[in-house]
N, C-alpha and C positions, 0 to 999 in steps of 0.2 A: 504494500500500500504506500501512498507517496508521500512524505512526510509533508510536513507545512511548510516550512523554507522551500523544498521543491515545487511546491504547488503554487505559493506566489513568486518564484522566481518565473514559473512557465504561463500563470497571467500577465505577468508584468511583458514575454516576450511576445507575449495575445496582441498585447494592445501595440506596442513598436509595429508588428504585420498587421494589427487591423489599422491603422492610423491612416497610411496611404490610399485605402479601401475606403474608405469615407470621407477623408477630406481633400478639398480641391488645393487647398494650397501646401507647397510644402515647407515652406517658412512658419507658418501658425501652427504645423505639424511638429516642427523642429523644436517650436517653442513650449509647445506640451513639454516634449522630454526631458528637454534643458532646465524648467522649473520642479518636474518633476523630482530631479536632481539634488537641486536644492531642498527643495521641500523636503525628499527621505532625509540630506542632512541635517535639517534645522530639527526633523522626530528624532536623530540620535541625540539631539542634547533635552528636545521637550519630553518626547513620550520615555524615552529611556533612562535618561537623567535627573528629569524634574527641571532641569532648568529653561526658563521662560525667557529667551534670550532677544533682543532688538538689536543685535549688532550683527545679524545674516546679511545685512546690506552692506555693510562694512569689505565683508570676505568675496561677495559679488562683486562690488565695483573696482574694489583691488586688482583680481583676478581681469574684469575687464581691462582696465587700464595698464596691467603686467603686459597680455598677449600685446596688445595693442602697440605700445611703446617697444615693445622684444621685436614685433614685425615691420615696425616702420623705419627703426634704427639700426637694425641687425640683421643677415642675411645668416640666422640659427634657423633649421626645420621648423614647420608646423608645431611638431611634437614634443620638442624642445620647448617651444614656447610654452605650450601648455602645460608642461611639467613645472616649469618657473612661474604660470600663472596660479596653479595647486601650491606649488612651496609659498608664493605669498598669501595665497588668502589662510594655510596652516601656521604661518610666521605671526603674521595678524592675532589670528586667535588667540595662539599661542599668550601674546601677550596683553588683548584684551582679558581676556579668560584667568588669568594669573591673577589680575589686580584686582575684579570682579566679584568672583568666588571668595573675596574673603568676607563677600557678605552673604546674605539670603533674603529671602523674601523680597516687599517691594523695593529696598536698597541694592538686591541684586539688578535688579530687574531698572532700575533708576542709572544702576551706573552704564550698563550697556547702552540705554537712549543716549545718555550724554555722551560714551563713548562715538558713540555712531552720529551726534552732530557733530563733535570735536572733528572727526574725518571727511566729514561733509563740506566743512570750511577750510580744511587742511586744500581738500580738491579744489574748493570752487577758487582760492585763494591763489593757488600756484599752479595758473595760466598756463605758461610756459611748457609748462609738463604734463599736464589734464587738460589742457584746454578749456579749463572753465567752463563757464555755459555753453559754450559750443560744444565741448568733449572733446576727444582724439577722433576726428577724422581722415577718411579714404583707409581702411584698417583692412591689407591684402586677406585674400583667402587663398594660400599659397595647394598646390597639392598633394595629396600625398602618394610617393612616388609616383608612377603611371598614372595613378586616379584623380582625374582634376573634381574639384569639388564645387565651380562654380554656376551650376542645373542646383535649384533649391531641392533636388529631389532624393542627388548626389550626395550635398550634404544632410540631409534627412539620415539619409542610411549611413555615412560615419558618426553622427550622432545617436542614432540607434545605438550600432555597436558600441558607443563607448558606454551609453546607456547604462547596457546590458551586463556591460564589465562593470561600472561601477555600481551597479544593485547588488549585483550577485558580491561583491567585494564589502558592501555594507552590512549582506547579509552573513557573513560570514563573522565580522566583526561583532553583530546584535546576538549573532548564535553561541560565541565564543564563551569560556570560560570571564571575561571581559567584560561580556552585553548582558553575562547574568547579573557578574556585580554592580555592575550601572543600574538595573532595577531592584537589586538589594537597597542602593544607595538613594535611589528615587524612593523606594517606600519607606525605609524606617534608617535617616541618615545616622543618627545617632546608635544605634544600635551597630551598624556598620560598622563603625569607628570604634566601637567597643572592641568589636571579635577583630578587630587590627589589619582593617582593611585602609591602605590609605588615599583617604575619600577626595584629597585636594589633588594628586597624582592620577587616580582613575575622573574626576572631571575636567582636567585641564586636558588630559588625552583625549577626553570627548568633543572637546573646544576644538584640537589641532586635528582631530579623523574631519570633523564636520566645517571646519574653515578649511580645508583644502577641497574638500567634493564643495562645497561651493565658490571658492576661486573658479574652480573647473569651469562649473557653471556660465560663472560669470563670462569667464574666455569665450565659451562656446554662443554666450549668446551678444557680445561684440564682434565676431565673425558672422554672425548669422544676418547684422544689420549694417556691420561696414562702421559702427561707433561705437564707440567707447564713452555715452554719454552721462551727463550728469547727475541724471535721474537715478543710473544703478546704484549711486552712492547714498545716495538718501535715504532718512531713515524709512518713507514711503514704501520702501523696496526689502526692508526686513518687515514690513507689517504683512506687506502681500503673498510672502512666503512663510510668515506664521499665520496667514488667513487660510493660506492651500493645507499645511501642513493641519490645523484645526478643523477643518473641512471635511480632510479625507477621514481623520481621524490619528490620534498618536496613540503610540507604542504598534504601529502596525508598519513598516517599510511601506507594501505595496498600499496602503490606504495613501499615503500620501503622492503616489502616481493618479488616483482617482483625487485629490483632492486639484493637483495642478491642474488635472485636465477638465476639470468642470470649470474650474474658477478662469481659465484662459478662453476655453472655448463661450462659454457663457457669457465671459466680456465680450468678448469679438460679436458675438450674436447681438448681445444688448443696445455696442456701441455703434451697431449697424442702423438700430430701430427710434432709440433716442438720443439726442446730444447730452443729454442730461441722465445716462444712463446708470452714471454711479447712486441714485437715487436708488434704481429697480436692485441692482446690486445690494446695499445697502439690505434691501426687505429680504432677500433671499439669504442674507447673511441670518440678519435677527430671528429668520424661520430656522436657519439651521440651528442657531443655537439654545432654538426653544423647544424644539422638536428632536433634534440629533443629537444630542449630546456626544455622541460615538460619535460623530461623525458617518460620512456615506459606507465607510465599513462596516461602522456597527448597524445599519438600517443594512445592509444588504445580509448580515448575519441573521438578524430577526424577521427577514423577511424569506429565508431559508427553513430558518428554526419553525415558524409555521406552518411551511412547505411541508415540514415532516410531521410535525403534527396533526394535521388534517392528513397526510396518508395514513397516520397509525389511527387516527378515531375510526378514520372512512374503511381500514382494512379489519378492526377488531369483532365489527356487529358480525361480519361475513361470517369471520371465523368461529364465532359464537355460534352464530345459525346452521353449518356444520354441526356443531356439537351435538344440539337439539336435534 
């Protein structure tokens, strides 16, 4: 039988093949997976960690700005870059995370906003290097070797695959000896701390796994637009990836694939119908989180769990009637 990492490892490859099957464009497609990304990192530090983090924008727009600057200054591979744009948004972390964690609650949670304006002005401030309002533009999409990647289709599918490598690489980390103590330490930190687990070591490592997969990110979705802009830095940008990540549902990886893809594809619908669309957004938020508390995971668990329900009532009479 297929264990449970198997099983949303092979949904989560569902939806990369079904994604091209239904939508027409392959940019919005790209842009699913790309947040998707994000999103499962921002649940290794919410649903796994406890910790309620607003500095995922931070390791975003880093990571944008890393590839960006690596490709317009440098004639390093693609792949190169992108490993330079992971090592900074893990550097990042690293050291927001450090300073962070030596609080909790709403102080935790206070110092990461502030952290993530601090960096917001750092960009918007030095022009020169970020391009400020503008961003880093004309940001190449180089090939990789034979494979040119400039058909949005092209790059759909090296973003898939990297996708694919970096879930299954998360989920390896959540399954670990590691991802259990991360939820020992979400549920009862103190207790942790007692049987001599050490809780500041195993968070900060949750900081630097989850600021590089979203550097990643970030790179992969400044190539996908050709900018590196100012937006991704914003704190804006760590709300809507703990909006995807609250959506899908935390402590769940692939929930947070359903949370990006609702929350992107839904915008793009909305922002087709009305100008003023973050309004409708807005109410579909407040529904989820008055109705979903799980998230689109947990609704689709209970709407399973019933499934089997109503077979076992609808098969029990039969076999009663048998009896008789």
């Amino acid at each position: 039988m297929m264990n449970r990492a198997s099983l949303h490892f092979l949904l989560a490859a569902l939806v990369a093949l079904a994604l091209p099957l239904f939508m027409r464009s392959g940019t919005l497609a790209s842009e699913v997976l790309i947040f998707a990304m994000a999103a499962a990192a921002c649940n290794l530090l919410l649903g796994y960690t406890g910790l309620l983090s607003f500095g995922q924008g931070i390791f975003f727009g880093l990571g944008s700005y890393a590839v960006g600057l690596t490709l317009l200054h440098t004639s390093l591979p693609l792949g190169l870059a992108l490993v330079l744009a992971g090592l900074a948004g893990a550097v990042a972390a690293t050291g927001v995370g450090w300073l962070s964690i030596r609080r909790q609650g709403v102080y935790f949670v206070m110092l990461t906003l502030a952290f993530s304006q601090f960096f917001y002005f750092l960009a918007y401030t030095f022009k020169d290097v970020t391009g400020g309002d503008n961003g880093l533009l004309n940001i190449p999409r180089p090939a990789v070797g034979p494979f040119p990647l400039q058909d949005s289709w092209a790059y759909y599918a090296f973003v898939a695959v990297l996708f694919l490598v970096v879930f299954a690489a998360l989920q390896r980390v959540a399954g670990s000896t590691f991802g259990r103590t991360l939820l020992a330490v979400r549920d009862n930190e103190e207790r942790a701390r007692a049987i001599g687990f050490p809780v500041r070591l195993f968070k900060l490592t949750a900081f630097a796994v989850s600021g590089a997969v979203t550097g990643l990110a970030g790179a992969l979705h400044a190539l996908l637009i050709g900018v590196a802009p100012l937006s991704n830095i914003e704190y804006h940008m760590s709300e809507s990836i703990l909006i995807m990540t609250i959506i899908g549902g935390s402590g769940n990886l692939f929930a947070s694939v359903l949370g990006a893809g609702f929350y992107v594809i839904v915008s793009d619908l909305l922002s087709s119908i009305w100008p003023r669309w973050l309004l409708l957004l807005g109410g579909l938020l407040i529904a989820v989180a008055l109705f979903m508390q799980k998230g689109l995971w947990g609704l689709i668990e209970r709407l399973v769990e019933t499934l089997r329900n109503g077979r076992g009532s609808s098969a029990r009479p039969e076999s009663e009637g048998r009896g008789l």
